[in-house]
C-alpha positions in Angstrom: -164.6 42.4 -35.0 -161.9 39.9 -34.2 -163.4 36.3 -36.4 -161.4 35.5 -39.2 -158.5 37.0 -38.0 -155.7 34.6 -37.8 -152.0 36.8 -37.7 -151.2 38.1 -33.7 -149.0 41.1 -34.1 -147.7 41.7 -30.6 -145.8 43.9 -29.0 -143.6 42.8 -26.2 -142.7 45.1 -23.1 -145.6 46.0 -21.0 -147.5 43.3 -23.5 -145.9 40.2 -23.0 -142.7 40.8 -20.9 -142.6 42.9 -17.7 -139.5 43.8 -18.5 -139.1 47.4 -16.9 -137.5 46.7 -14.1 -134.4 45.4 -16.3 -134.8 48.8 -18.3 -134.9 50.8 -15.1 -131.6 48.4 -14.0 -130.3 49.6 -17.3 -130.7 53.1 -16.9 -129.8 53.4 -13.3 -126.3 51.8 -13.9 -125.4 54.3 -17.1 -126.5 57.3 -15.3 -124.4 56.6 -12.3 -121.6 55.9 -14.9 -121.5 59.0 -16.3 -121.8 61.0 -12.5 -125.4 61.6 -12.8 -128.3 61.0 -10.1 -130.8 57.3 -10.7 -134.5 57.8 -10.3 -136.6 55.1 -8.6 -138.1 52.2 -10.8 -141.6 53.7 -11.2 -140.6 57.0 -12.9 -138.4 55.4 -15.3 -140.8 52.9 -16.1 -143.1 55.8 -17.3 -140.7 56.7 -20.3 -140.7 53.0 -21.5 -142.4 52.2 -25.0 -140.4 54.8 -27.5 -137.4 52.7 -28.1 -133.7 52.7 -26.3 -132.5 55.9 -27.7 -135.7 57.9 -26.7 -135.5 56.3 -22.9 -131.8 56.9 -22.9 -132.9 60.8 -23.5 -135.6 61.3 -21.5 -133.3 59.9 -18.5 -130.8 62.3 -19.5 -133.5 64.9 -19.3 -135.0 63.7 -15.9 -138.7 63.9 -17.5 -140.6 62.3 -20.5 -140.5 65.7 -22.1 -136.8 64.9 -24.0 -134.9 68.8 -23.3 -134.1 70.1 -26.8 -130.9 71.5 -25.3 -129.6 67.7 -25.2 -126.8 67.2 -27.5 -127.0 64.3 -30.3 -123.3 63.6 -29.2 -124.0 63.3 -25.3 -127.6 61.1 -25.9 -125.5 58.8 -28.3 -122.5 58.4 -25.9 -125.2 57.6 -23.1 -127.4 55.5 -25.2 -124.1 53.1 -26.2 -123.3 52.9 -22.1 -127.0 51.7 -22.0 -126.8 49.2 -24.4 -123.6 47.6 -22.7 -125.4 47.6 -19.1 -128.6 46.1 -20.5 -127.2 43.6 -22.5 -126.0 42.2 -19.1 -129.5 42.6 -17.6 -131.9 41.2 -19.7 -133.6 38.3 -18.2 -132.4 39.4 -14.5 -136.0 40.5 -13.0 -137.8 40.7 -16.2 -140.9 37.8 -16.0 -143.6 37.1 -18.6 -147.2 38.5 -17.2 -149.6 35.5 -16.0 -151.1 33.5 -18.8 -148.8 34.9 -21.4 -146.9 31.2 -22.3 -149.7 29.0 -21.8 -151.9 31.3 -23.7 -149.7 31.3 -26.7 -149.0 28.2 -26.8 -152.5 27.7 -27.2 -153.3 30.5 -29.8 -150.6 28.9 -32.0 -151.9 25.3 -31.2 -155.1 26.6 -32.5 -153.7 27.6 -35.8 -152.8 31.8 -35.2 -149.8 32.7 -36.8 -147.5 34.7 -34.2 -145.2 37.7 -35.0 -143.4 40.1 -32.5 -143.1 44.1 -33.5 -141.2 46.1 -30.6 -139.8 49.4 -30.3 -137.2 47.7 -28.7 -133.4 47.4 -30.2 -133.8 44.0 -32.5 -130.7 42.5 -30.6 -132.3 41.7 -27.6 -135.6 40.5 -29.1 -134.0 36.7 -29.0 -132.3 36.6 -26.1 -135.1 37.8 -24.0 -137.0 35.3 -25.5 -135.0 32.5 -25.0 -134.1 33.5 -21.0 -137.4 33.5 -21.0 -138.4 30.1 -22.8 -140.7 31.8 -25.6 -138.0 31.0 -28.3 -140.2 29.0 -31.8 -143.3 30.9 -31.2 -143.1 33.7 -32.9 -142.8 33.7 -37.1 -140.7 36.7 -37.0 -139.3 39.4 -35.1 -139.1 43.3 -35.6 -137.3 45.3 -33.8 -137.0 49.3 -33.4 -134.0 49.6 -35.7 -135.6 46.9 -38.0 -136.8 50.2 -40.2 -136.0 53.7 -40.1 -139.0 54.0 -38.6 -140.4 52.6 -35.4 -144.1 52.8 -34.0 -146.6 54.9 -34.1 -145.5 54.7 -37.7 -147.4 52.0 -39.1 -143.8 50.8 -41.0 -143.2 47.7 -38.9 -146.8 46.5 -39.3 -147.1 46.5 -43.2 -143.4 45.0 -43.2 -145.0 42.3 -41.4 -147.6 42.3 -43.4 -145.3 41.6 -46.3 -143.1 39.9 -44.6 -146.3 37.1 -43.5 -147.6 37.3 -46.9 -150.8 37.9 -45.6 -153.3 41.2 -46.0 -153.9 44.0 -42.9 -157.7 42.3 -42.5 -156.2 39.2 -41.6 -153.8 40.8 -38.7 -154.6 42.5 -35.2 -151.7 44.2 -33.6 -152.1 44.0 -29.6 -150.3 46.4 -27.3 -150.2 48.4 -24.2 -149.0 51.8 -25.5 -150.4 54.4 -27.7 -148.1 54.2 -30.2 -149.1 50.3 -30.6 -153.2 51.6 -31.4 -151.6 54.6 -33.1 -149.2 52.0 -35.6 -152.5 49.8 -35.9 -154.7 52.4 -37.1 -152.7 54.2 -39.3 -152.5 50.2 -41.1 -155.6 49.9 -41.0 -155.3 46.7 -38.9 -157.6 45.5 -36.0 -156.3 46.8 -32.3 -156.3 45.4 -29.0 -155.0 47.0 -25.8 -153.9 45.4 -22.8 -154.3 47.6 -20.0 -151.3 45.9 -17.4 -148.4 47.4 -19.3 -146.8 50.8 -19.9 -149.2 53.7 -21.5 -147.0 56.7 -19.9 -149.5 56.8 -16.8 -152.5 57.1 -19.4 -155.7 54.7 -19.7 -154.7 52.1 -23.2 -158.6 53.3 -23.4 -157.8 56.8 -24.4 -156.4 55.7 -27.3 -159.5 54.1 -28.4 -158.1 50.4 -29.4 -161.0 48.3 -30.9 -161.1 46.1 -27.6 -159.6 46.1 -24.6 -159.1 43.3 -21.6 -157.7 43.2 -18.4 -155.6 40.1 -18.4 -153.7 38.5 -21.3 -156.1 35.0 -19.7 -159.1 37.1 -21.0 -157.2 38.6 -24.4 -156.2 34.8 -25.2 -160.1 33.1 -24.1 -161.4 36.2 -26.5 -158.8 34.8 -29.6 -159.5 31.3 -29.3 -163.4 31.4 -28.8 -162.9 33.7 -32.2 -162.0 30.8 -34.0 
């Protein structure tokens, strides 16, 4: 399923990066700003994996399910206070998950092209990154706002595609969430899910990816023993 494959299309919070304690920060510090109560680190990390604006909402909300009564005006005031506070939190608790550098290092070393496609705002793509010493790995970046559209729409993955110059048999995307199996499919590319990350509280499993593994050690053993 995964031989002659030789294009990584990763996602990176709950994938590469634990990163939601920096998002929790985030949210925590624009919610007391505007006079409004934080939530502990575990529930916010549960609305992580649609993108700022749609984490900036369901905070406002106090649930995943976004309240329709929000107003545009209100989420977009919130969601610019959130992009300030984050900025300055990036790379404060936010650590790669074990095996994640030496294992890419390794896929590249062995000749897989590398390419990052996040939900998250493309402007911190880089700088997380570099705080985090994963900067000239990765052939290109695409962000949330990259494209009007965002995962599960399988937009940023055939703009990589183009992008790489290379055809959806040649690529497997590899994520923790959902939407990452949900982009994949509707791309018609080969899907792994890693099941350490951020699925909403749901099993990657559900989602029916064409192979899971525990640990990014056994996702990067799989790779190279595919070569």
């Amino acid at each position: 399923m995964i031989r002659s494959k030789n294009v990584l299309l990763f996602d990176l919070d709950g994938t590469l990066v634990h990163s939601a304690p920096d998002l929790a920060l985030a949210v925590n510090k624009t919610l007391l700003e505007l006079n409004r109560s934080p939530f502990d680190k575990k529930t916010i990390y549960h609305w992580v994996g649609n993108g700022a604006r749609v984490l900036v909402a369901r905070a406002l909300s106090g649930t995943s399910t976004i309240n329709e009564k929000l107003d545009d005006t209100v989420i977009e005031d919130a969601l610019a206070i959130f992009m300030k506070h984050y900025e300055q939190y990036l790379c404060v608790e936010s650590v790669l998950y074990e095996g994640v550098k030496q294992g890419l290092n390794s896929l590249k070393s062995a000749g897989f092209r590398l390419a990052i496609i996040t939900n998250k705002p493309a402007v911190f793509i880089e700088p997380i990154l570099k705080g985090l010493e994963l900067n000239n790995i990765f052939e290109i970046l695409i962000g949330g706002d990259t494209l009007p559209q965002k995962k599960p729409h399988p937009a940023p993955l055939l703009h990589a595609i183009e992008k790489l110059n290379v055809s959806a048999e040649q690529c497997i995307m590899i994520g923790d969430s959902k939407n990452d199996i949900l982009a994949a499919k509707a791309a018609k590319i080969t899907s792994i899910g890693v099941t350490y990350g951020y699925n909403y509280g749901e099993s990657i499993a559900n989602s029916r990816p064409d192979r899971c593994y525990d640990t990014f050690n056994e996702l990067t053993s799989a790779l190279l023993a595919s070569k």
